[in-house]
C-alpha positions in Angstrom: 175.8 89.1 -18.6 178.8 89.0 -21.1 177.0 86.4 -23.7 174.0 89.0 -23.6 176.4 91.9 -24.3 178.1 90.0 -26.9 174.6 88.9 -28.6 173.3 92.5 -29.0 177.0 93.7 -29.8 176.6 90.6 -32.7 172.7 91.5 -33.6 173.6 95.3 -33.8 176.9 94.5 -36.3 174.6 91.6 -38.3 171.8 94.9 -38.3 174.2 97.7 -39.6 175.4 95.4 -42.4 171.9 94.3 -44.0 170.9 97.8 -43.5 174.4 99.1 -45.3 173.8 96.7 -47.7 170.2 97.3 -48.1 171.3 101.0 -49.0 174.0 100.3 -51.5 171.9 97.8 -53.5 169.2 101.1 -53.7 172.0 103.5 -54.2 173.2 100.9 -57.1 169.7 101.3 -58.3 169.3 104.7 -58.5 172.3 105.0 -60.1 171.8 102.8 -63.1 168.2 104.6 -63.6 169.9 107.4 -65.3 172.1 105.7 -67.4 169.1 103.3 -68.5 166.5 106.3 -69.3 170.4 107.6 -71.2 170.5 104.4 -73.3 166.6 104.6 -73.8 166.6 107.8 -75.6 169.6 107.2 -77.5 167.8 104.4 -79.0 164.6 106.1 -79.8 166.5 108.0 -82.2 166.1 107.9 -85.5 167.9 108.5 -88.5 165.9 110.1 -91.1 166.7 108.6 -94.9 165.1 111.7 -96.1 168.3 113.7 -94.8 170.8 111.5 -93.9 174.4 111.8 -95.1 176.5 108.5 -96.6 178.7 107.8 -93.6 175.1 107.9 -91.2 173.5 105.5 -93.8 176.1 102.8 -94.3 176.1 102.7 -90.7 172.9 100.8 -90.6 172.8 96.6 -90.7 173.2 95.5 -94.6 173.2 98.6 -95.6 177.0 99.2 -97.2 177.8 101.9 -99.5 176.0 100.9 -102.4 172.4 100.6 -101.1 173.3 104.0 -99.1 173.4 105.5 -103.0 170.2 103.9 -103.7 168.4 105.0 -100.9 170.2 109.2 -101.3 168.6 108.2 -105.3 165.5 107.7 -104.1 164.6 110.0 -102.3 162.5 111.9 -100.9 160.0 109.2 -99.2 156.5 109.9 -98.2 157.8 106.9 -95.4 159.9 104.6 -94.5 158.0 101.8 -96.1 159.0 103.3 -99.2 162.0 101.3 -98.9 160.4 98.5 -100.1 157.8 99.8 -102.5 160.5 101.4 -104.5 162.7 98.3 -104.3 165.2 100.4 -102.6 166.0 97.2 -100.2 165.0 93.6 -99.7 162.3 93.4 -97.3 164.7 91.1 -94.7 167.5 93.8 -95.0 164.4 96.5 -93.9 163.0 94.4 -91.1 166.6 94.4 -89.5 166.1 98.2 -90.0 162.6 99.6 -89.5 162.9 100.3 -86.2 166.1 102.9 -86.6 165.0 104.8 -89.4 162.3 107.3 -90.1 161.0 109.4 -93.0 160.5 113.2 -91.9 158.9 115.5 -94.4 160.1 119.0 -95.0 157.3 121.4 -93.4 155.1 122.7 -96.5 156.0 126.5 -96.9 153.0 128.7 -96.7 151.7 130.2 -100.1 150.9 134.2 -99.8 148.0 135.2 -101.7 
């Protein structure tokens, strides 16, 4: 009778510990949903070369200081392929940047008649 108390006693402990741990790996997963969808979004933003400053610019791969001029020069762009039809940038320095950027247009004011 004491070995069959001591095997549920051991079943019941081996039980509670899958099932805790069972819960904490879903808990863990839960968890790192939010800060996943976080990172997500932060990476579908784009920085617009139609409007964005220096500093925002030059933060970019290859893009330094001088080709952050060109590109303020150059503007405005009709998109971001622009880049490389106005020889703004080398086409390997926009492929390392195509994804981050975007070209927004200005909304076209309304004429009054």
């Amino acid at each position: 009778m004491n070995r069959l108390l001591q095997s549920m006693l051991l079943a019941l402990a081996m039980s509670l510990t899958f099932s805790g741990a069972a819960h904490a790996a879903d808990a863990a997963k839960k968890a790192a949903a939010p800060a996943a969808s976080a990172s997500a979004s932060a990476k579908t933003e784009l920085l617009d070369i139609n409007s964005a400053s220096k500093k925002e610019l030059s933060g970019l791969p290859k893009i330094g200081d001088v080709r952050s001029d060109a590109i303020i020069k150059g503007r405005p762009y009709n998109g971001k392929d622009d880049l490389l039809n106005k020889k703004i940038i080398p086409e390997d320095v926009y492929n390392g940047i195509k994804d981050m950027i975007i070209a927004k247009q200005k909304p076209k004011a309304d004429k009054k008649k």
